[in-house]
ZALORO-613601 format. One line per field, with one value per residue (C-alpha): x, y, z. Coordinates in pm, whole numbers, plus 50000, padded with zeros to 5 digits. Example, Ala and Ser with C-alpha at 12.3 -4.5 7.8 and 13.67 -1.06 7.14 Angstrom:
# ZALORO-613601
x	(51230 | 51367)
y	(49550 | 49894)
z	(50780 | 50714)
//
This chain:
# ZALORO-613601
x	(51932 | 52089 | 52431 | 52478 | 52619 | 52373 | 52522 | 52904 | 53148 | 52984 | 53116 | 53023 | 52887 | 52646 | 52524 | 52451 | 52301 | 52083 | 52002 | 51852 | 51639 | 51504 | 51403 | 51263 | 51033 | 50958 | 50807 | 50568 | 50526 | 50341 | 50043 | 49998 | 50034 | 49779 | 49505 | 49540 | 49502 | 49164 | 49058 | 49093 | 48854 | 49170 | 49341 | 49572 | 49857 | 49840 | 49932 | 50215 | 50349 | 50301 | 50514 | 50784 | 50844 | 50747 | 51021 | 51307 | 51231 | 51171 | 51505 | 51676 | 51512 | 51356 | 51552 | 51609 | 51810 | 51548 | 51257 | 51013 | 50755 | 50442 | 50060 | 49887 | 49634 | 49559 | 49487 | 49244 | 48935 | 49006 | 49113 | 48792 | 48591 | 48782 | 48760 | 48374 | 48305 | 48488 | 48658 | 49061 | 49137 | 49062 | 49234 | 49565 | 49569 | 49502 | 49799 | 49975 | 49860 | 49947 | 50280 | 50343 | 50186 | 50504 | 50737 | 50638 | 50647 | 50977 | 51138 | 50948 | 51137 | 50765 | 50867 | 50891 | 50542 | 50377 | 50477 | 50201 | 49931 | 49760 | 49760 | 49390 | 49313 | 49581 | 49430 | 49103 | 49101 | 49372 | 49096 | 48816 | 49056 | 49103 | 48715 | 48660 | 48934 | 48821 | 48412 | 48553 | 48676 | 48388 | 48168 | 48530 | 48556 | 48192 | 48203 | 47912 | 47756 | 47642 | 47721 | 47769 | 48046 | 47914 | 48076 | 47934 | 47988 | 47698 | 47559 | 47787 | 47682 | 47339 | 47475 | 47604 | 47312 | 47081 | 47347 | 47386 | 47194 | 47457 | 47729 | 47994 | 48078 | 48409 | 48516 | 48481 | 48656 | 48924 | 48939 | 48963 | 49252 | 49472 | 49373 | 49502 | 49828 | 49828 | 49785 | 49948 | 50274 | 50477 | 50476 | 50563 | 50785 | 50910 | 51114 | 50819 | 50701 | 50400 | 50216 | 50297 | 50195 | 49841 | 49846 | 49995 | 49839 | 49464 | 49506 | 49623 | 49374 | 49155 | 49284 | 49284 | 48967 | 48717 | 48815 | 48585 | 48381 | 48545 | 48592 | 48962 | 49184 | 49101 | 48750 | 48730 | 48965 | 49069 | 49376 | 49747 | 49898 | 50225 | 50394 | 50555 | 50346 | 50296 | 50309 | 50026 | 49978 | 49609 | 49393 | 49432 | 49191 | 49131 | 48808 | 48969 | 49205 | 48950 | 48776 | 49095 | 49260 | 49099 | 49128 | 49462 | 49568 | 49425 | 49646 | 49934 | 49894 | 49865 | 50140 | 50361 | 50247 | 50267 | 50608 | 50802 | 50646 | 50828 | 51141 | 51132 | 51054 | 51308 | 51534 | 51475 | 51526 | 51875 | 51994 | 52034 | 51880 | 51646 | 51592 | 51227 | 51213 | 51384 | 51159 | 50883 | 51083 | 51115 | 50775 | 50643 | 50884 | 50736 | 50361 | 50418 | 50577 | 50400 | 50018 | 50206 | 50240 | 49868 | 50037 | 49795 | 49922 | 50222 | 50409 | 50638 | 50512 | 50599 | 50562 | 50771 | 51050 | 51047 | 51112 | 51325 | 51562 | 51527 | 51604 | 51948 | 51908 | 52250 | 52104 | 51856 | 51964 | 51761 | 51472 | 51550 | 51610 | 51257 | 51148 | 51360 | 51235 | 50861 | 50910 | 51028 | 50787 | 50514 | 50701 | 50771 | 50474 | 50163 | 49966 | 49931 | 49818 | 49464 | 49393 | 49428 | 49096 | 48987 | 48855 | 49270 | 49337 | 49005 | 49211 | 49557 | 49346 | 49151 | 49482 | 49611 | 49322 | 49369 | 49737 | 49695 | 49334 | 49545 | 49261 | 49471 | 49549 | 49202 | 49037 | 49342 | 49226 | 48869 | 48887 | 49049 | 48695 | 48877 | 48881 | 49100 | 48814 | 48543 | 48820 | 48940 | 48517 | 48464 | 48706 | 48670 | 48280 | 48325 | 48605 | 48375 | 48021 | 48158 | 48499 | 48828 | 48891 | 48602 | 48703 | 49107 | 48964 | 48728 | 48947 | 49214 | 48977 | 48823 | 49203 | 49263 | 48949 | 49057 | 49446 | 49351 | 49098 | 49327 | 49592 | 49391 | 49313 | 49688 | 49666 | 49687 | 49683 | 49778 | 49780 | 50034 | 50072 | 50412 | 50647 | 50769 | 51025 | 50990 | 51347 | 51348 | 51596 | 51880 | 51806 | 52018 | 51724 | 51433 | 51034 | 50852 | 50546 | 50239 | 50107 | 49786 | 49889 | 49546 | 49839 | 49983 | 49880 | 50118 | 50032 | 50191 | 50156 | 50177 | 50126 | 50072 | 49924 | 49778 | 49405 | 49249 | 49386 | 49358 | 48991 | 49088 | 49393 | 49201 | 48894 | 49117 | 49333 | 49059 | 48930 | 49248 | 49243 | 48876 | 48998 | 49217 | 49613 | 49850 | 50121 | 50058 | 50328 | 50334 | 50559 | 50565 | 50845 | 50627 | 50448 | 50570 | 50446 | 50247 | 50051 | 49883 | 49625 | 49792 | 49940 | 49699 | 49464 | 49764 | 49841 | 49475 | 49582 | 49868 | 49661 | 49361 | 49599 | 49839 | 49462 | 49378 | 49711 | 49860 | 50185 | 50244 | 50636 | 50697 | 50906 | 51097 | 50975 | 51180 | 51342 | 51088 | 50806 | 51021 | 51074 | 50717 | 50673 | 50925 | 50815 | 50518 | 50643 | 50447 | 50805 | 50834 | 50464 | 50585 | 50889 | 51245 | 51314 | 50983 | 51114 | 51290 | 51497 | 51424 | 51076 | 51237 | 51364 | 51043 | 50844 | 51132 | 51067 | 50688 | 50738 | 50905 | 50647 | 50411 | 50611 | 50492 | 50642 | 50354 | 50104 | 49770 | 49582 | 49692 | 49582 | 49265 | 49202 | 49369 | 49717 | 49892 | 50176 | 50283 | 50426 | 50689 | 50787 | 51090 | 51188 | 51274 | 51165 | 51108 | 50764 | 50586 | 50472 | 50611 | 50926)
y	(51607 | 51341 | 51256 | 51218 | 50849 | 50751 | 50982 | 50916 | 50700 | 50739 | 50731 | 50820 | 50519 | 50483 | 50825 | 50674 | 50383 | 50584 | 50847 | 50542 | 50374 | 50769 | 50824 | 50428 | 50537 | 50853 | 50670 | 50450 | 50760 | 50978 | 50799 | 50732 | 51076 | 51156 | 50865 | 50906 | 51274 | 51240 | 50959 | 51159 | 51445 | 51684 | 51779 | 51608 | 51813 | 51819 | 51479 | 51531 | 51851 | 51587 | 51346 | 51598 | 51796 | 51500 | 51258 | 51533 | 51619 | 51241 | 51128 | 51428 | 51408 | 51083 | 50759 | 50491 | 50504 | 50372 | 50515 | 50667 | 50908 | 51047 | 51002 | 50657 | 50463 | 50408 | 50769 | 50776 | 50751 | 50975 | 51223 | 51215 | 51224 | 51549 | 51741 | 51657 | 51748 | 52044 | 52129 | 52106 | 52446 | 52256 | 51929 | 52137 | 52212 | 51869 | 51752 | 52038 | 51896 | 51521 | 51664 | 51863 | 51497 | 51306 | 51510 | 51522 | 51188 | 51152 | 51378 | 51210 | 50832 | 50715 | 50491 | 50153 | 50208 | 50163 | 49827 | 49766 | 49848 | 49515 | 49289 | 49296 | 49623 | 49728 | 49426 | 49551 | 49884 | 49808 | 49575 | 49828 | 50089 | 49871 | 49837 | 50189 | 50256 | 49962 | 50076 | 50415 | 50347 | 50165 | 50520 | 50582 | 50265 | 50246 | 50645 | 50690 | 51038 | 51301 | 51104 | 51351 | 51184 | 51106 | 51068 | 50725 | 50436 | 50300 | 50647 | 50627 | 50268 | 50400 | 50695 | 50389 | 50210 | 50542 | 50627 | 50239 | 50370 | 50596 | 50361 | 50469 | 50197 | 50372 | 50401 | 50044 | 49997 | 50213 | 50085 | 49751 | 49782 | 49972 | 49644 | 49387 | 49587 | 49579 | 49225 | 49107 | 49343 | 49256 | 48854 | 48932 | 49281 | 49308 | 49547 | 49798 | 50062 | 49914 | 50176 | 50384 | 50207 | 50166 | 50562 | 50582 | 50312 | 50393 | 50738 | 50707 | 50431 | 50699 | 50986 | 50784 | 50584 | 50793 | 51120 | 51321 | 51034 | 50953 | 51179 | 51311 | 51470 | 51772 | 51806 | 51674 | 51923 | 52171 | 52020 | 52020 | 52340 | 52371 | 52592 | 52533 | 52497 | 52839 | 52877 | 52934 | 52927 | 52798 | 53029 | 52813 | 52882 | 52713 | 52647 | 52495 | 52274 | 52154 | 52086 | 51829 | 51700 | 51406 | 51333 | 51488 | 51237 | 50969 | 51089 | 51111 | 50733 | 50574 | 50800 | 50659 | 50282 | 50280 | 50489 | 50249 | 49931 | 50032 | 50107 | 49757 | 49608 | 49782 | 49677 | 49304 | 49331 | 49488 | 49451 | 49794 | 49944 | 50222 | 50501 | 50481 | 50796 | 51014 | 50848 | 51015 | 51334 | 51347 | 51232 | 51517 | 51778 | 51671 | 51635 | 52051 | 52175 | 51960 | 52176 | 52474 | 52423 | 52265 | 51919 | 51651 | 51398 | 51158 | 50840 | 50582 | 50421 | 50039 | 49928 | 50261 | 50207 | 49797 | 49942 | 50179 | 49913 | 49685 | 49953 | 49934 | 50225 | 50276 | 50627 | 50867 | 51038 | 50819 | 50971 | 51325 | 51240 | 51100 | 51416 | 51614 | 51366 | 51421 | 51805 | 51820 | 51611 | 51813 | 52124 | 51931 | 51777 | 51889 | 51970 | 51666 | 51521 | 51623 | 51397 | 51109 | 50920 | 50898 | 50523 | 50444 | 50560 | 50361 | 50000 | 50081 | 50204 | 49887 | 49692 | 49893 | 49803 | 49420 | 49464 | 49617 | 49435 | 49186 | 48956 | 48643 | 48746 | 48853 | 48514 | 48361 | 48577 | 48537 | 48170 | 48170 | 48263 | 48443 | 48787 | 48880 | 48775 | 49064 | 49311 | 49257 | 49220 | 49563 | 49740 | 49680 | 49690 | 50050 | 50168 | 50091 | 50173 | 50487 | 50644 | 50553 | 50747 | 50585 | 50271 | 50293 | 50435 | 50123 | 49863 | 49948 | 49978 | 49672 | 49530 | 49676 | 49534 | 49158 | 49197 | 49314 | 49001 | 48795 | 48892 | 48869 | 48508 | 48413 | 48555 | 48291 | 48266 | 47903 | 47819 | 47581 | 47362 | 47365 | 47029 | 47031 | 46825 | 46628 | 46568 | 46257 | 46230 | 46046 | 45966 | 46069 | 46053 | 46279 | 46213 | 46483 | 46548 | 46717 | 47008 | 47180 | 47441 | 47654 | 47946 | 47929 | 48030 | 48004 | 48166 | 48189 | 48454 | 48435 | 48636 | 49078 | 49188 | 49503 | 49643 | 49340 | 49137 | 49260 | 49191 | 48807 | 48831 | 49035 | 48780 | 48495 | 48634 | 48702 | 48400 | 48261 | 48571 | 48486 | 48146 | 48372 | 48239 | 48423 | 48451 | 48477 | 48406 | 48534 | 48438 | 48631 | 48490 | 48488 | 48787 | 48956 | 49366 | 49551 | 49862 | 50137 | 49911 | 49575 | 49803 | 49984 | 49603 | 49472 | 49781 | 49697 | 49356 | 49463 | 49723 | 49464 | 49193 | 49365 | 49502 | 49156 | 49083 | 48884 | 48944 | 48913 | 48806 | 48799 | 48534 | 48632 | 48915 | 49014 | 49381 | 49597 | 49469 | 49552 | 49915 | 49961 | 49833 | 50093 | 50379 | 50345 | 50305 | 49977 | 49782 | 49992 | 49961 | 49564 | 49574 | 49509 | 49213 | 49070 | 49011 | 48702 | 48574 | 48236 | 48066 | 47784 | 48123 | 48277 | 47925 | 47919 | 48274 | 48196 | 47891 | 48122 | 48375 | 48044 | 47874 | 47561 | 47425 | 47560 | 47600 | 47483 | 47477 | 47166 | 46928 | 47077 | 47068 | 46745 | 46884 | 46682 | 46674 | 47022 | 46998 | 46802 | 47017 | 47205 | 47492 | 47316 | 47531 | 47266 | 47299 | 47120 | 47337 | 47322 | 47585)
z	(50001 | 49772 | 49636 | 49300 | 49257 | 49007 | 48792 | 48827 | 48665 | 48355 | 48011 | 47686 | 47599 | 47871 | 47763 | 47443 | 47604 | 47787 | 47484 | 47294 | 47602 | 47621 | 47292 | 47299 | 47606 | 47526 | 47175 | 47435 | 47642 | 47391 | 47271 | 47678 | 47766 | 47581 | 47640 | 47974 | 47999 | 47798 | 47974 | 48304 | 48104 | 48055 | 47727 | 47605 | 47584 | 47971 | 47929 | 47715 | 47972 | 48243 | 48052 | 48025 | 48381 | 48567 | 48392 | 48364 | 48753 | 48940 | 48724 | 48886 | 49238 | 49277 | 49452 | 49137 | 48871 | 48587 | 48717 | 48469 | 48547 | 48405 | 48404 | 48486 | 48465 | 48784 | 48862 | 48623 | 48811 | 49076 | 48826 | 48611 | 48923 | 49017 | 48738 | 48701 | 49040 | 49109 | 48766 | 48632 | 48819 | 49103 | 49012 | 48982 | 49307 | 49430 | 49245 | 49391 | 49727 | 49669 | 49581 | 49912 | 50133 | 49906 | 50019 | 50363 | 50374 | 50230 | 50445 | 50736 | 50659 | 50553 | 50242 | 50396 | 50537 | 50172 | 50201 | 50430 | 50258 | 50238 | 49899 | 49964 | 49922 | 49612 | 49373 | 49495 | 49426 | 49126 | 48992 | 49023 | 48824 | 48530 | 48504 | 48489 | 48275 | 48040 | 48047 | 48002 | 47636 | 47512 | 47398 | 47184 | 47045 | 46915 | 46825 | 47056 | 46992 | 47265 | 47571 | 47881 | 48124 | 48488 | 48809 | 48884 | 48691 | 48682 | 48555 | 48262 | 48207 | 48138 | 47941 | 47689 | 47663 | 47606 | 47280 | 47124 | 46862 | 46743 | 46709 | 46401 | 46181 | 46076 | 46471 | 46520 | 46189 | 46363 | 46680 | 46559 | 46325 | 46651 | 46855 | 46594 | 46575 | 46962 | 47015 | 46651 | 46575 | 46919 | 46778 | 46468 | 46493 | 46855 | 46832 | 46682 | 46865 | 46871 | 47059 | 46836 | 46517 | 46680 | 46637 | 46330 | 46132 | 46188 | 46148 | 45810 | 45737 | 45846 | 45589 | 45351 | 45314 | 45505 | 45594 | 45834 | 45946 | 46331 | 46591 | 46615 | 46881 | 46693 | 46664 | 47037 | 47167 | 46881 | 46824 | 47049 | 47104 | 46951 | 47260 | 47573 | 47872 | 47999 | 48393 | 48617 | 48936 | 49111 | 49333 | 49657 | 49942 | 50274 | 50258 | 49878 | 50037 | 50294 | 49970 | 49804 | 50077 | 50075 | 49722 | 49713 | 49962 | 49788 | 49488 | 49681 | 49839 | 49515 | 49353 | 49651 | 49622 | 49227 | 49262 | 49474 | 49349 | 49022 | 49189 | 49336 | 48988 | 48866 | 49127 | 49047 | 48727 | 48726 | 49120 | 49191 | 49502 | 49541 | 49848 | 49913 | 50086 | 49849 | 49560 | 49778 | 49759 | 49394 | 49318 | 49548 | 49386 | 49035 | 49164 | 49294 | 48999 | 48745 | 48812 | 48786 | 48414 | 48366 | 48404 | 48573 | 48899 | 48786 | 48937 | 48860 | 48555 | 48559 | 48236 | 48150 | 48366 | 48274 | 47860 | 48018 | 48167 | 47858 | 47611 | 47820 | 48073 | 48233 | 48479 | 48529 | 48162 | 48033 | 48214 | 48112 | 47744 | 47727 | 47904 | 47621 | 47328 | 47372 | 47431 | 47090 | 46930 | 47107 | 46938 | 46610 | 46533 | 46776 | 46485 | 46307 | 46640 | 46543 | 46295 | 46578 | 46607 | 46963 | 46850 | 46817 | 47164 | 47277 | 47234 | 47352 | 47744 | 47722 | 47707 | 47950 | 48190 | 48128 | 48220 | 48515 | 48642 | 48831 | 48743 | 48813 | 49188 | 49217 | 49171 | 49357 | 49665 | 49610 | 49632 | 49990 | 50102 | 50399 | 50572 | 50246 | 50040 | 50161 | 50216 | 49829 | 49717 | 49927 | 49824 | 49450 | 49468 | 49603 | 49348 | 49067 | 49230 | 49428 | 49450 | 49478 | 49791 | 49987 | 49889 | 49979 | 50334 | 50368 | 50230 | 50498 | 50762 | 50688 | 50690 | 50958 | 51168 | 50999 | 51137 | 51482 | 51483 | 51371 | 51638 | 51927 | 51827 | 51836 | 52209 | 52436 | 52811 | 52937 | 53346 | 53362 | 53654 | 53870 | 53944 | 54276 | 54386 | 54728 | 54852 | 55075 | 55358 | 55353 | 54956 | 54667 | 54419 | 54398 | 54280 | 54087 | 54162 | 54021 | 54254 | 54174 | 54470 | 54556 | 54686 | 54375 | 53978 | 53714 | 53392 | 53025 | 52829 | 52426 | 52143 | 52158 | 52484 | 52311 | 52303 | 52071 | 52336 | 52639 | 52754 | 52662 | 52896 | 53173 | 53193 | 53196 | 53516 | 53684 | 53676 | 53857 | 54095 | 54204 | 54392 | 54575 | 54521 | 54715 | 54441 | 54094 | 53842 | 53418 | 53216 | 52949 | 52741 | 52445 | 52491 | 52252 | 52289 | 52482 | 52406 | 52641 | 52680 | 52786 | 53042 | 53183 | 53208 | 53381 | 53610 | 53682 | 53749 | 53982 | 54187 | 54253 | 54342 | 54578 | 54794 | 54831 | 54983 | 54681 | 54507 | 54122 | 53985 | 53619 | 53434 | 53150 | 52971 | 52700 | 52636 | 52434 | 52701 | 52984 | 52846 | 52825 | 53158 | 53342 | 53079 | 53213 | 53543 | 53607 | 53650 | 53991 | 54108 | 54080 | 54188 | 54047 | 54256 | 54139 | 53804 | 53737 | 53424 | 53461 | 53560 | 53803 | 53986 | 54015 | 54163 | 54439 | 54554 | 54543 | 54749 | 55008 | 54993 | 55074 | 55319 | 55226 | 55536 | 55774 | 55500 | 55616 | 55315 | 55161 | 55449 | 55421 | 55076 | 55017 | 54870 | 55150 | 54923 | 54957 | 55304 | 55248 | 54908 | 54901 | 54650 | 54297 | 53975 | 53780 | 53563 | 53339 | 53075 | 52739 | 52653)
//
């Protein structure tokens, strides 16, 4: 399934290289394990065991060098929603899920597909993530008391303004001193874990000075086992996985999008080059095993795999040493874990929101005031006021809806009038002249000829058809596809056409059209010789089909031009 060239041709120093930007991110990858695990309404330990399978196993499976995996952010809200609504059996097994979708759609070639996802609908639904995430912390950071978590935000909104009156000095205290250390130590100390220190610090500010009076990892959660994760596999059902595979798919989308938009950062930053699809593949390997040891949904982490890189990352060892390096903490030093206050943890997610809100691009694509506009507004209304499944679903309908709109706009049909040329006897030079021939329609065809399109090309043909020309010409140079649809209208086309006694000859229609045409076997109903490579070629034949010699429809109409016109191809419309 994959050959091992990330791993060869090194030496001992890049194994040292790689030990060091391990241990560096595995520093940054503990206090985050375990934040994130809580915030999704897990223990945190399941973090931690996420941290560790899912970062030994995508550095031995997955498709970039540098990637880091592990819980994120951005699964936050659907995980929190899971386990609240059917319970963290349940959100095993759609991890489990997501993980068997990944692989699928590695094996399937499906990585380049992620790419388009619109922009839209990831800073929407991005944006709506970081508001949860940030409202989500606000009950830790005052030390709210007795607040019951809902599903819907606006629920838990409520929740915080029933419980104001219980606000904890000493966890604001708290929560403030980890925020200046966020926002002060990285301009002062950049080199300090700083992460880390926003544990560290307030915790023993905490012992210290007023012991007992914030809520702590331990009295939240008794404390962080000081084992190996044990293994344990779900009860799945069908009627179970009819339950999840929505939000299992969900998981499994933004696992993929998050996944390989860190591989491509990670690509740009050292000019390496990832395999999308067997990133999928090692994510989904991870995302299986990683439930089977109580370990929540993981991805690529970006900010991760960026320290990663920086740290001086030289292969994927670097990913399994982190793996190794918090297994040994969590074995080393799990029990002084509990004396964490959960008002620490509260500003290092609410950072972690307004890193990843996006907030710039969202104003950027608010102020277009386009279709982009209300697909990015929908989308994050609906992450934050519903679910984030609902909204991914809507937000790429809704793009979808805009794109095929916008597409059968750039669908044009043109008539375009013919230049005949009236050779004079005995004369070396030749007049052009402009010939609106009733016998005649000349059409160009521009842009997809696919379902958004075809009622605009059908009504516009018909049109031409109704004055009854005998030949009807499309060039379709610049048509550039055609679906089931723009066949079957112009079969239509063809078939009505040909019963009123007219004949249709296309003009340049390039290769994937012309496969779609005899697939369908449309280029036969035509006719082979009725397909021409140039558009001068096809006018001559339709003159001949005319005879404009003994036409008599041009005296009586006034055309008394076309009599004397002889078989050019010139035309005037525009290449």
């Amino acid at each position: 399934m994959f050959r091992d060239e990330r791993f060869t041709g090194l030496t001992l120093n890049d194994l040292r290289r790689d030990a060091i930007a391990g241990i560096t991110v595995g520093i940054v990858a503990i206090p985050l394990g375990m934040a994130f695990a809580i915030a999704s309404g897990v223990k945190p330990e399941y973090g931690l065991y996420t941290t560790i399978i899912a970062g030994i196993l995508v550095a031995l499976f997955g498709g970039s060098r540098f990637q880091v995996a592990g819980p994120t952010g951005a699964f936050i809200p659907i995980l929190l929603a899971i386990v609240l609504q059917y319970g963290y059996e349940n959100l095993l097994i759609a991890g489990l899920l997501a993980g068997i979708m990944l692989i699928i759609m590695g094996i399937f070639k499906l990585g380049g597909l992620i790419k388009f996802i619109p922009r839209s609908v990831t800073v929407g639904f991005t944006s709506g993530i970081a508001v949860i995430i940030f409202s989500g912390q606000i009950a830790d950071f005052l030390g709210l008391q007795g607040l019951e978590k809902k599903e819907y935000f606006h629920e838990n909104m409520l929740e915080l303004f029933r419980h104001l009156s219980t606000i904890n000095g000493y966890s604001v205290l708290t929560a403030i001193i980890g925020l200046f250390i966020i926002i002060v130590v990285p301009k002062l100390f950049p080199k300090v874990p700083v992460l880390l220190a926003a544990l560290i610090v307030p915790t023993i500010v905490t012992i210290i000075f007023y012991p007992g009076q914030t809520a702590t990892i331990g009295s939240a959660f008794g404390g962080i086992s000081q084992s190996l994760p044990s293994f344990h596999f779900p009860e799945i059902t069908w009627d179970k996985i009819m339950m999840l595979w929505q939000p299992a798919f969900v998981i499994a989308m933004l696992g993929g999008i998050e996944s390989l938009l860190s591989a491509v950062v990670a690509d740009g930053m050292t000019g390496k080059r990832h395999n999308s699809n067997r990133e999928l593949i090692g994510q989904g390997i991870a995302n299986v095993v990683t439930p089977l040891f109580g370990g929540i949904p993981a991805t690529g982490a970006i900010a991760r795999t960026a320290t990663n890189i920086k740290s001086g990352a030289v292969s994927p060892f670097s990913g399994m040493v982190q793996g190794a390096f918090v297994l040994s903490t969590l074995l080393l030093l799990a029990p002084y874990a509990s004396s964490i206050p959960l008002a620490s943890m509260a500003p290092i997610l609410m950072v972690v929101a307004y890193n990843m809100s996006e907030y710039r691009s969202f104003i950027h694509i608010v102020k277009l005031k386009s279709s982009d506009s209300i697909v990015l507004t929908v989308t994050f209304l609906l992450t934050v006021f519903v679910n984030l499944t609902v909204a991914v679903q809507v937000g790429l309908l809704l793009a979808a809806v805009s794109f095929i709109k916008r597409m059968s706009e750039v669908f044009e049909v043109e008539k375009v009038m013919p230049s005949l040329v009236k050779r004079k006897q005995n004369a070396n030079e030749s007049e052009e002249y402009g010939a609106n021939c009733p016998k005649l329609a000349f059409y160009t065809i521009a842009g997809p000829l696919f379902f958004g399109a075809a009622d605009k090309f059908e009504s516009m043909i018909t049109r031409s058809i109704n004055k009854r020309p005998q030949v009807l010409i499309l060039k379709m140079k610049h048509a550039s596809i055609i679906d089931a649809t723009g066949i079957n209208n112009l079969a239509a086309l063809v078939n009505d056409f040909k019963n009123m006694g007219g004949q249709i000859l296309i003009a340049e229609v390039n290769g994937q059209v012309r496969s779609m045409l005899k697939a369908s076997h449309l280029y036969d109903d035509i006719g082979p010789e009725h397909f021409f490579d140039h558009s001068s070629e096809a006018v001559d034949y339709a003159l001949e089909l005319i005879e404009t010699g003994t036409c008599t429809q041009c005296g009586r109409k006034g055309f008394d031009t076309c009599q004397v016109f002889q078989p050019s191809g010139a035309l005037t419309e525009p290449e």
